[in-house]
PASEBA-1860 file (N, C-alpha, C; in nm, 3 decimals):
! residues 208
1> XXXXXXXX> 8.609/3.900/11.028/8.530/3.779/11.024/8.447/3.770/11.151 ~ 8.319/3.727/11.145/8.211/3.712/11.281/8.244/3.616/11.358 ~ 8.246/3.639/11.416/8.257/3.516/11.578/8.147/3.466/11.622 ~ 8.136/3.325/11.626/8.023/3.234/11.645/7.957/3.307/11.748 ~ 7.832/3.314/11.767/7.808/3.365/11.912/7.754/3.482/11.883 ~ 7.837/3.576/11.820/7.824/3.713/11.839/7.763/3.822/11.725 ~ 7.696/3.905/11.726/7.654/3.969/11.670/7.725/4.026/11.529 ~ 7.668/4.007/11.428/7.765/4.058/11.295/7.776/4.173/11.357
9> XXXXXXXX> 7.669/4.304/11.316/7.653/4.401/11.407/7.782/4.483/11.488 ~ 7.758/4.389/11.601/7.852/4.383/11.675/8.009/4.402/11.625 ~ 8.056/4.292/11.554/8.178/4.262/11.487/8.159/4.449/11.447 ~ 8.135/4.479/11.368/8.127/4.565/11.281/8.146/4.699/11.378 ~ 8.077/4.739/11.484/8.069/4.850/11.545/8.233/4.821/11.620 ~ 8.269/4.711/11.676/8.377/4.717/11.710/8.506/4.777/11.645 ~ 8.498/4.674/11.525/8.611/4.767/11.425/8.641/4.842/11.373 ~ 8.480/4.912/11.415/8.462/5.077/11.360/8.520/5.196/11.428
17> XXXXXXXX> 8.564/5.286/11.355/8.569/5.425/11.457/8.454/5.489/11.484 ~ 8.464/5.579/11.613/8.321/5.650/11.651/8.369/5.723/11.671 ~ 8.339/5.834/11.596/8.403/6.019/11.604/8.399/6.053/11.747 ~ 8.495/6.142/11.758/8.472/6.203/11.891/8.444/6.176/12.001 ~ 8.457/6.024/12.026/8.420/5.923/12.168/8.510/5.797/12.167 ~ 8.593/5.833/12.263/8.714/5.717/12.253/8.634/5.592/12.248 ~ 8.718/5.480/12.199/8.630/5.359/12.208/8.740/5.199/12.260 ~ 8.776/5.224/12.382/8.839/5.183/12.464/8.783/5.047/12.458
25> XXXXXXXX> 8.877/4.929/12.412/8.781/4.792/12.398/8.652/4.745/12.520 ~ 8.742/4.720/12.592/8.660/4.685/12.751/8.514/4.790/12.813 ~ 8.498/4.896/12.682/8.443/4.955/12.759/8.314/4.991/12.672 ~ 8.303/4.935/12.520/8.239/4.967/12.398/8.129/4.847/12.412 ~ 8.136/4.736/12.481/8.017/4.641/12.469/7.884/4.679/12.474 ~ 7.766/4.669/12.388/7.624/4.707/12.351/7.572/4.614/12.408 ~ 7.423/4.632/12.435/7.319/4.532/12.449/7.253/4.505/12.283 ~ 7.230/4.646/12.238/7.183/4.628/12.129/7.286/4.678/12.009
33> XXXXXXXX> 7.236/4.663/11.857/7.335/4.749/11.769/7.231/4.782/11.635 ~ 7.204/4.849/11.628/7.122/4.968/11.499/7.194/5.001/11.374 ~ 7.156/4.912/11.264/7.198/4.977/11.131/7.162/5.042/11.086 ~ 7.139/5.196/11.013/7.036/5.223/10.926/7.117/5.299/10.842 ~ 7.057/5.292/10.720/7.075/5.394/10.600/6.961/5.433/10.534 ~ 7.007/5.559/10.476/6.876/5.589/10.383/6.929/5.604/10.241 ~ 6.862/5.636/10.137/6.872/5.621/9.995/6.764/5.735/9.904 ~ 6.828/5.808/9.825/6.760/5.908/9.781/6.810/5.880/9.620
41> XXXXXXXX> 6.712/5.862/9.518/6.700/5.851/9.414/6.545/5.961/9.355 ~ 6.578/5.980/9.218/6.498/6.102/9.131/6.368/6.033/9.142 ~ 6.343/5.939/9.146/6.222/5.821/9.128/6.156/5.790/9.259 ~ 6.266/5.832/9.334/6.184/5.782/9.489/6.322/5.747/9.557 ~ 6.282/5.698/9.704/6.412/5.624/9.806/6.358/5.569/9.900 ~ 6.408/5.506/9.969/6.434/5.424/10.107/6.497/5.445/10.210 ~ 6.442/5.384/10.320/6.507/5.382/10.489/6.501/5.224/10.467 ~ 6.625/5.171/10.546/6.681/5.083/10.609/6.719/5.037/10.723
49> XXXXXXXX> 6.675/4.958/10.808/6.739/4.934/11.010/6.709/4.804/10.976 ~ 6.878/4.749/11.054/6.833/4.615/11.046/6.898/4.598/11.229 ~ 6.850/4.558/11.342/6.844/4.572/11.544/6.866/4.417/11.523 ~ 7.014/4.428/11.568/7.050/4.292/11.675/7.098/4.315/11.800 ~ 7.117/4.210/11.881/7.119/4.187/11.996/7.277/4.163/11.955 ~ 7.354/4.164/12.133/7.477/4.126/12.116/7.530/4.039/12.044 ~ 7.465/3.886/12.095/7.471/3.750/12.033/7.461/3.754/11.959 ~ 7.389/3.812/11.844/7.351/3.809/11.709/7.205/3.751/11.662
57> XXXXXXXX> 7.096/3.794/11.767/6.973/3.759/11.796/6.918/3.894/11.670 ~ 6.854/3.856/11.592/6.788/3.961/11.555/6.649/3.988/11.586 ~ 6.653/4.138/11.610/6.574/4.174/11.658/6.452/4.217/11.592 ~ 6.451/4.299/11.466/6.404/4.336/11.369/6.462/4.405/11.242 ~ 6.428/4.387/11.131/6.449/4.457/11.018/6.343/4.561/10.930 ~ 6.370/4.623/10.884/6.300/4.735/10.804/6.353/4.767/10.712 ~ 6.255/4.811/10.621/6.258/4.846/10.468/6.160/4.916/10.394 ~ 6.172/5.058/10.439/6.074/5.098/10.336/6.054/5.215/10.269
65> XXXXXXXX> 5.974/5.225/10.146/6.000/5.358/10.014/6.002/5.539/10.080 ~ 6.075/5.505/10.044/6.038/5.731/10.104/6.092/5.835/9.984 ~ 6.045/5.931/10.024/6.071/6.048/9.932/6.135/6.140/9.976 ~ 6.268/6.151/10.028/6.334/6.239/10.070/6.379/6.333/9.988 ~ 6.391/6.491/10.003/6.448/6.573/9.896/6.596/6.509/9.852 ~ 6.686/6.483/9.983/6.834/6.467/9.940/6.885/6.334/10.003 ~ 6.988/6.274/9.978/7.055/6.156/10.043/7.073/6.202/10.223 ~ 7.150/6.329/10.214/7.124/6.378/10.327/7.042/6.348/10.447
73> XXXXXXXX> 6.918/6.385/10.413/6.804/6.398/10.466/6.730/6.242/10.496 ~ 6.776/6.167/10.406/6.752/6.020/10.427/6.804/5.942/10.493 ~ 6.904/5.973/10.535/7.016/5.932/10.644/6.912/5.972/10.799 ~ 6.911/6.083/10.794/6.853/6.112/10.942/6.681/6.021/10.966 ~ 6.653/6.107/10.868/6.536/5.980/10.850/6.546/5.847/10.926 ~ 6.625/5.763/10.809/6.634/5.631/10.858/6.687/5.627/11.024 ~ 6.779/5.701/11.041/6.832/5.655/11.268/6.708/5.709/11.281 ~ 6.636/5.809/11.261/6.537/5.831/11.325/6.449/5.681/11.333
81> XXXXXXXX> 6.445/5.598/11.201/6.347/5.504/11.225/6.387/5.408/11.311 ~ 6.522/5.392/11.313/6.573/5.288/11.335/6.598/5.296/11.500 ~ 6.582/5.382/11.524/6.597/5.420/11.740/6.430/5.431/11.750 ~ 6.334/5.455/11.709/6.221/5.439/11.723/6.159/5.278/11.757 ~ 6.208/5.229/11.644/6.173/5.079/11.612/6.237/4.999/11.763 ~ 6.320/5.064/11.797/6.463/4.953/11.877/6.371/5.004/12.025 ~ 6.347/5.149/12.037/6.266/5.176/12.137/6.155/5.130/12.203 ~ 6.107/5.069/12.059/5.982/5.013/12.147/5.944/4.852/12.179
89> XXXXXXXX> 6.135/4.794/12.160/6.126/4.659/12.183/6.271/4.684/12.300 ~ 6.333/4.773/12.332/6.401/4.742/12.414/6.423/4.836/12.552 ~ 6.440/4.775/12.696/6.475/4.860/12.804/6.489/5.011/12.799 ~ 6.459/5.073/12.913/6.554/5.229/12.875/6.711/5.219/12.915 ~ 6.742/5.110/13.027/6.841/5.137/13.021/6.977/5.073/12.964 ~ 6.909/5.024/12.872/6.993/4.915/12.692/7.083/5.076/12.681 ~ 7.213/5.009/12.663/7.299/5.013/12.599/7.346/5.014/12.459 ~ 7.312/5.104/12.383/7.318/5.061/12.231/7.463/5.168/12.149
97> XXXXXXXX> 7.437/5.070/12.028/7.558/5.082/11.931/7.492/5.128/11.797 ~ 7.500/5.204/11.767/7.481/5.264/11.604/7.574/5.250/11.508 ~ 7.515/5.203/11.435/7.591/5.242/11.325/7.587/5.308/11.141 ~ 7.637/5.387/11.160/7.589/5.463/11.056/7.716/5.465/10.910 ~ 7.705/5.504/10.771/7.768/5.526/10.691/7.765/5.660/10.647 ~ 7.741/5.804/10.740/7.769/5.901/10.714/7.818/5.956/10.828 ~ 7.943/6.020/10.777/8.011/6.106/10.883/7.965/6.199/10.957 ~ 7.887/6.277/10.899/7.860/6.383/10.961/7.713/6.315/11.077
105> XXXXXXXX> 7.613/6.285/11.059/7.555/6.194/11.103/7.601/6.153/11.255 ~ 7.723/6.056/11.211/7.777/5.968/11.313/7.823/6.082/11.413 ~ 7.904/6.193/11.375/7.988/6.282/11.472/7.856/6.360/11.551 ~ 7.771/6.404/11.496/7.652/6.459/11.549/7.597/6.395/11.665 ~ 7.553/6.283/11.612/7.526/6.152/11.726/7.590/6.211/11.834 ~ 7.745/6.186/11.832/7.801/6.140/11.930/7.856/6.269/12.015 ~ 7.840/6.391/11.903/7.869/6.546/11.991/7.765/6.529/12.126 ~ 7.625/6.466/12.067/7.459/6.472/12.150/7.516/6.395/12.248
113> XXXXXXXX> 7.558/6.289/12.264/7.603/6.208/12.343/7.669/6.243/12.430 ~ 7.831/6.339/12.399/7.874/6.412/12.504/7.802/6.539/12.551 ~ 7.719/6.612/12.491/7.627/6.733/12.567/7.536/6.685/12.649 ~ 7.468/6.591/12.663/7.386/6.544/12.737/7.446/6.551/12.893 ~ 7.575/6.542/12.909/7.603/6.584/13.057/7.650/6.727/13.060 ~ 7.604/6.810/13.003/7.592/6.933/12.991/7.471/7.034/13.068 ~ 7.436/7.091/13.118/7.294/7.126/13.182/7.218/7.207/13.083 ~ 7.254/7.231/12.986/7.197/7.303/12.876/7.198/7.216/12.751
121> XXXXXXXX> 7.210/7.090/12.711/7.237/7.009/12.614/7.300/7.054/12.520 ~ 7.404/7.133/12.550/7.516/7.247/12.446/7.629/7.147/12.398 ~ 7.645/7.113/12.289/7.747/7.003/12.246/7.898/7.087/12.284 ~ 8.021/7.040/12.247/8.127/7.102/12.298/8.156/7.182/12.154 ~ 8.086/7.107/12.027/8.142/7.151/11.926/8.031/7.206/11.852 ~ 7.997/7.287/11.723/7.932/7.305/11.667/7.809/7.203/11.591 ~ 7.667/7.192/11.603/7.643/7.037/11.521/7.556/7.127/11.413 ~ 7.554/7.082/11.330/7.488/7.093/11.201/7.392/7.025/11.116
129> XXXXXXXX> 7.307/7.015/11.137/7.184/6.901/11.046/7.175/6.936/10.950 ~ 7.131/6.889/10.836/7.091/6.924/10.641/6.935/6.983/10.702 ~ 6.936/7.069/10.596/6.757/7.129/10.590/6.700/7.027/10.575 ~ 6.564/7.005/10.616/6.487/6.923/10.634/6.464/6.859/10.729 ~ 6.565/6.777/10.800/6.618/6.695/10.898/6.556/6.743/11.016 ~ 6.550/6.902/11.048/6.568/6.923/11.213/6.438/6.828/11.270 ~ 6.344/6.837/11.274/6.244/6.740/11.300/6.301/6.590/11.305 ~ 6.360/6.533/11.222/6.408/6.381/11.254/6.542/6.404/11.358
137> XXXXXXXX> 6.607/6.497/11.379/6.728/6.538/11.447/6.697/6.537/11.593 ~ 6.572/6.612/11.625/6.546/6.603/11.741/6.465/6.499/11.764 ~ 6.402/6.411/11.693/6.381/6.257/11.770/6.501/6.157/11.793 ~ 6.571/6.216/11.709/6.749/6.123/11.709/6.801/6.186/11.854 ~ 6.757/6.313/11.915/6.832/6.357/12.015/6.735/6.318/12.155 ~ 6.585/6.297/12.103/6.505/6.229/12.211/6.515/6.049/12.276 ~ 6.596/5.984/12.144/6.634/5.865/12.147/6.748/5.875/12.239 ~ 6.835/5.933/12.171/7.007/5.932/12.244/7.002/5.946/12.426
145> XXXXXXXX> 6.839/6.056/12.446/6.868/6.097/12.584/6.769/5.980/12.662 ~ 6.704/5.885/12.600/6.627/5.779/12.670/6.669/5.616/12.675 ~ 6.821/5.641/12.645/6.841/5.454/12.638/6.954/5.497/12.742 ~ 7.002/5.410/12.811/7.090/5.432/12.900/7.236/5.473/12.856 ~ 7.319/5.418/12.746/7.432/5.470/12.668/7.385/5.452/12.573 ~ 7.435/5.553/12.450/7.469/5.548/12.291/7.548/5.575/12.269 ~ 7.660/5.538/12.150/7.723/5.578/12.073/7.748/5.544/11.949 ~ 7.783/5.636/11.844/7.810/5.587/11.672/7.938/5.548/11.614
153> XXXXXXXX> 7.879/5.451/11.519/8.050/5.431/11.446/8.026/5.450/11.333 ~ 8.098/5.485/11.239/8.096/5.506/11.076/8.136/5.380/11.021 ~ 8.071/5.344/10.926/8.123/5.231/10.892/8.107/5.215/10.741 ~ 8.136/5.142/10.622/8.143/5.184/10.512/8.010/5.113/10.461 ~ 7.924/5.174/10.345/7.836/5.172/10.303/7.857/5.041/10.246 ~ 7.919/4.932/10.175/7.954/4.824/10.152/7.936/4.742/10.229 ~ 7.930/4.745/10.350/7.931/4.678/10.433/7.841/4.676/10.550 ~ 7.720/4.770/10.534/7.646/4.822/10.621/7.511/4.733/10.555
161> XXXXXXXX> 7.438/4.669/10.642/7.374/4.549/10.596/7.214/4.603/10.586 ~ 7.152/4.749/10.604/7.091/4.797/10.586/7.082/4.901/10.472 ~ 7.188/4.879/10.412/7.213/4.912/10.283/7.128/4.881/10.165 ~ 7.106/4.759/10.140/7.034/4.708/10.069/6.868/4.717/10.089 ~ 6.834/4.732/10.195/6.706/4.737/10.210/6.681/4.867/10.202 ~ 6.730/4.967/10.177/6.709/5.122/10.159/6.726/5.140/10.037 ~ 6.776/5.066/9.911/6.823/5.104/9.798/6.705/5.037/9.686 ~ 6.645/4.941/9.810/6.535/4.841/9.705/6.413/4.802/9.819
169> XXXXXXXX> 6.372/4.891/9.917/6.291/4.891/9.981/6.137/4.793/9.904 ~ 6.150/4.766/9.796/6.008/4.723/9.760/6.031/4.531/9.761 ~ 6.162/4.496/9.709/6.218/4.356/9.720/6.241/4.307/9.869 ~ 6.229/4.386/9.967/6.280/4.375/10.095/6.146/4.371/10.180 ~ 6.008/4.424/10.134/5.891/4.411/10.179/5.859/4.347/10.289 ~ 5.891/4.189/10.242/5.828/4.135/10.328/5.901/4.159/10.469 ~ 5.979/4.187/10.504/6.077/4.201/10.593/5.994/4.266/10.735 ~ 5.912/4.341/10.653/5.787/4.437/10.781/5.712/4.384/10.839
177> XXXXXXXX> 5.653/4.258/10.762/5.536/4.178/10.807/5.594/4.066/10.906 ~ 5.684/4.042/10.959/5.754/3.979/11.061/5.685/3.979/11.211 ~ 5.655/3.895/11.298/5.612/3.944/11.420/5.758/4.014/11.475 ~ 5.661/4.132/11.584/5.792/4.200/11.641/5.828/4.118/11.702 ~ 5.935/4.150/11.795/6.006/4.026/11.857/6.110/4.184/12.012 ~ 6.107/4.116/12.093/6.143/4.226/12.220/6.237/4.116/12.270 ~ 6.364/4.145/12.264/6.450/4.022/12.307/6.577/4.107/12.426 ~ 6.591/4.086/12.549/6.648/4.146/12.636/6.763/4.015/12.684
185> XXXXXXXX> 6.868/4.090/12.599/7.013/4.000/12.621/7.034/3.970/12.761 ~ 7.134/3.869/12.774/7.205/3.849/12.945/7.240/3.973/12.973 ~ 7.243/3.914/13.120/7.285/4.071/13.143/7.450/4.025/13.152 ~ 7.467/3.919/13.201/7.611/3.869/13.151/7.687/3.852/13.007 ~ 7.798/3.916/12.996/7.841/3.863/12.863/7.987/3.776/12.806 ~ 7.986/3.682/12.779/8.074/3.562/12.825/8.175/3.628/12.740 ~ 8.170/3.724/12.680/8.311/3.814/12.611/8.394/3.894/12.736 ~ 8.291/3.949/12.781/8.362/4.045/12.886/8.478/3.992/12.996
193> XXXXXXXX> 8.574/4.068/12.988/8.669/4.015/13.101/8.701/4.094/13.184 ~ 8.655/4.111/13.325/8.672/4.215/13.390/8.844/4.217/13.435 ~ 8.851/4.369/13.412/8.960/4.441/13.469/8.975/4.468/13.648 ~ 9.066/4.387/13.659/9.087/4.428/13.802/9.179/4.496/13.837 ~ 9.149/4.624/13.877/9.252/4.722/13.849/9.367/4.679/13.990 ~ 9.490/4.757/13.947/9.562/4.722/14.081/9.594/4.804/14.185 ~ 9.595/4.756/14.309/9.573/4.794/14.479/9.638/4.970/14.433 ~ 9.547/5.036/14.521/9.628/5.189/14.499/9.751/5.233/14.599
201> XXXXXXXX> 9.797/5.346/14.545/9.945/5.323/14.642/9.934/5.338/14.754 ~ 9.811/5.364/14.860/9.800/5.381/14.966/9.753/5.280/15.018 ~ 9.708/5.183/14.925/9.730/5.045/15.031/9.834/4.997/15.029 ~ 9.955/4.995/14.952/10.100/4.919/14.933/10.175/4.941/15.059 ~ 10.222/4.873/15.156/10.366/4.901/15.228/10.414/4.966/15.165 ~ 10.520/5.034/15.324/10.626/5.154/15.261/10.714/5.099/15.136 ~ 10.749/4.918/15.225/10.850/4.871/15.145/10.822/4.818/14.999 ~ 10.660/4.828/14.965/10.650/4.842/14.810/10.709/4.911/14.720
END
């Protein structure tokens, strides 16, 4: 259930898992959070991003028709749109939260995430994109290396609120014609509770 205040978004990336990147409560808080899906049908398909802010400020939504060969391929698509869009309304050094409804996707993300402190951007593990993709893959990997943190969570397609605007991109239209909107959260966040870690043993008396 959402907490007054706070970002659905949010709610959602929290309770999510994020492959391959511990997600230690105190330490997972976003500035921003990125939905996207894509949608591949014989007739045509859709990309979906719907960018909120912590609070639950929205930032922008999107919706629109594409022709992707595979579902696959529509997935990358859409983060591609959806870190583009967020890019050019927020800081470089925003903090953001993804969230995605494909696994493989999400783990990719977040392999990029740990190679980036790599000197060769060599993930630890093997990554794999669908044909088509590499072109949207490496703007997904030009995004990841220009916001200050990223990371992904998987989260179930039911519940992923960019869902719908990828599956019916033409009912969702108006959604584009919106003024943009560039909204830069507190830098305080009245959730956070700092950890104060305790004195190390070399400050303690002997008789500690």
């Amino acid at each position: 259930m959402a907490v007054h205040g706070r970002s659905t978004l949010r709610d959602l990336f929290d309770e999510s898992p994020t492959p391959h990147i511990a997600h230690p409560p105190r330490t997972h808080h976003r500035h921003f959070y990125v939905a996207s899906d894509g949608s591949y049908r014989s007739d045509g398909g859709g990309l979906g991003a719907v960018i909120e802010t912590r609070d639950g400020t929205r930032v922008a939504r999107v919706a629109l028709p594409d022709a992707p060969p595979n579902n696959n391929v529509a997935e990358y698509r859409a983060l591609h749109l959806g870190l583009d869009v967020l890019a050019a309304r927020a800081p470089p050094d925003a903090r953001v939260g993804v969230l995605v409804d494909h696994d493989d996707l999400a783990a990719n993300v977040n392999h990029s995430v740990l190679a980036a402190d790599h000197p060769d951007w060599r993930p630890a593990h093997p990554v794999s994109v669908p044909s088509g993709s590499e072109h949207h893959w490496r703007g997904i990997r030009a995004r990841i290396a220009g916001f200050g943190e990223l990371r992904a969570a998987r989260i179930d397609s039911r519940v992923n609120p960019a869902h719908p605007l990828a599956n019916a991109p033409e009912e969702y239209a108006h959604v584009n014609h919106r003024p943009d909107r560039c909204v830069v959260p507190d830098v305080a966040d009245p959730d956070d509770d700092p950890q104060i870690p305790p004195p190390s043993r070399h400050e303690r008396q002997a008789s500690d």
